[in-house]
N, C-alpha and C positions, 0 to 999 in steps of 0.2 A: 559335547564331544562324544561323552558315551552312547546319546540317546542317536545323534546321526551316524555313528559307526552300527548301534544295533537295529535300527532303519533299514541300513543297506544291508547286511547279511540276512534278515528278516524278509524284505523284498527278495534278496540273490534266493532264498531258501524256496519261497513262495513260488517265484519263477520256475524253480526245478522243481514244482509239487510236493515236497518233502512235508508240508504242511497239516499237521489233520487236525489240528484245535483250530482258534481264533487267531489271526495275528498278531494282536494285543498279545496272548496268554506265550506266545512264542518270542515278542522285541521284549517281555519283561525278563523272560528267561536271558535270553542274548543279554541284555541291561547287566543281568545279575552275576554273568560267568564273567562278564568284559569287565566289572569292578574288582571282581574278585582276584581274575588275573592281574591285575594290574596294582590291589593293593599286596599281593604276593612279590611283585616283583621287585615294587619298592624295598618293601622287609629285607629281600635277600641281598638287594644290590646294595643297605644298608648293613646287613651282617656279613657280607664277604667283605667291603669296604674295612669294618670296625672290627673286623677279624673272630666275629661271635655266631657262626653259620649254626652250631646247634641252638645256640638261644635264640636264632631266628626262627629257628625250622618249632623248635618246642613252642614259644611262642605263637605264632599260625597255627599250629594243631591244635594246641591247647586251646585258646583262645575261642576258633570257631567249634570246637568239640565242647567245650562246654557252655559256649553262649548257647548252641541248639537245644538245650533243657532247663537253663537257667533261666537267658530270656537277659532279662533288661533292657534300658535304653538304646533306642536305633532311630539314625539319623533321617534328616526330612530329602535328602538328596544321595546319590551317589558320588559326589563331588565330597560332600560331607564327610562320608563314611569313610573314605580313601585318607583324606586327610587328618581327620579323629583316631583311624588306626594307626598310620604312619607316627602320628607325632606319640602318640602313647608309646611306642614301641621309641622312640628319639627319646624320652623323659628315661625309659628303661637304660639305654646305652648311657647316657649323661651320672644316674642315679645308681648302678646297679651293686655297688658295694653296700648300700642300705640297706637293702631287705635282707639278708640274713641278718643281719642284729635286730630287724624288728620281727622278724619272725613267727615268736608267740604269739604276739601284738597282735600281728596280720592274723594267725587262724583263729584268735579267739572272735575278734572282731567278723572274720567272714561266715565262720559258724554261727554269731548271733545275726546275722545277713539270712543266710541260708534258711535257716530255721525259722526266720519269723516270714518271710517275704517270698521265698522263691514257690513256683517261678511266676518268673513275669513277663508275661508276652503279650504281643501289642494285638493280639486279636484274645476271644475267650476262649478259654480251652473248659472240655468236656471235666464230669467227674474224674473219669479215668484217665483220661489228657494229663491232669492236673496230677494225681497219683502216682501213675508213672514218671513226671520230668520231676516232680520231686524227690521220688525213689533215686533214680538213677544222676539228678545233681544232687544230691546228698553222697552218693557214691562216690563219684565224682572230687567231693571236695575232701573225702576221708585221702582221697588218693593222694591226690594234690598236694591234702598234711602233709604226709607221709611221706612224700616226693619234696616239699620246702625242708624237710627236716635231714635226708640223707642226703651222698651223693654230692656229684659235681657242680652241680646244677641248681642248687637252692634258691638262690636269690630270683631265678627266673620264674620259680612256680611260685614264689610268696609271691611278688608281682601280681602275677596274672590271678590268684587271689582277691588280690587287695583291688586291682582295677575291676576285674569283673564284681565284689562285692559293693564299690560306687557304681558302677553302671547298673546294676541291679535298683539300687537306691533312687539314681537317676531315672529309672523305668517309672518306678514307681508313682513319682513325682509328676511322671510326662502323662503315663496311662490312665493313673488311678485318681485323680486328683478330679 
């Protein structure tokens, strides 16, 4: 569905010239916004439903703001990915009184994630590649403590801790193995 929806705006584009790479480099593009949007919309249409629109909204930021330095496991389709976020974010609304009492649990645990393994991304990144996403997810995850710890909001940034520290895991598993 995604790949013949981004076909035809890729052709519409091309037709109109708008083109100046490869059209491969431009339907991966189109692929990547059409998933995106659409595992957004799920999120939301499940946090206005469940009545939890900022944990949806922090959730989504959170989530791909720090996957972009952290890295870990990414799926083999966009079919995949739609439904791995969705349902991780469904485990959240089901589960979400737990993670503040695990709390410590969760930062001690993502700090020893963090520190030994990030990041991890499914191509190889440079010296300074590497330096930087671990500066700035090490930043990232001090914040995050500090965000599980005050505030309204806790149990949704231990989460997204705790999930992005197994998917990190899962990278690991997938890439380095």
């Amino acid at each position: 569905m995604i790949r013949a929806m981004s076909d035809k705006i890729t052709r519409y584009m091309n037709e109109l010239g708008v083109l100046e790479e490869s059209i491969e480099i431009h339907r991966y593009g189109v692929e990547t916004i059409l998933s995106t949007v659409i595992s957004l919309a799920f999120i939301f249409a499940l946090s206005l439903i469940s009545g939890r629109l900022i944990e949806g909204l922090i959730y989504s930021l959170g989530f791909y703001y720090m996957r972009k330095f952290s890295g870990g496991y990414h799926c083999d389709t966009h079919l995949h990915c739609i439904g791995l976020y969705v349902i991780i974010f469904i485990v959240y609304l089901l589960t979400c009184s737990v993670y503040e009492k695990m709390n410590n649990y969760i930062a001690l645990f993502s700090v020893l994630v963090f520190i030994i393994y990030v990041p991890v991304h499914n191509r190889k990144l440079n010296q300074k590649e590497h330096e930087l996403y671990k500066a700035i997810s090490m930043m990232n995850l001090f914040i995050y403590i500090v965000l599980s710890s005050i505030g309204s909001y806790r149990s949704i940034f231990s989460y997204l801790l705790l999930v992005i520290s197994i998917l990190i895991i899962a990278g690991i598993r997938k890439y380095e193995v």
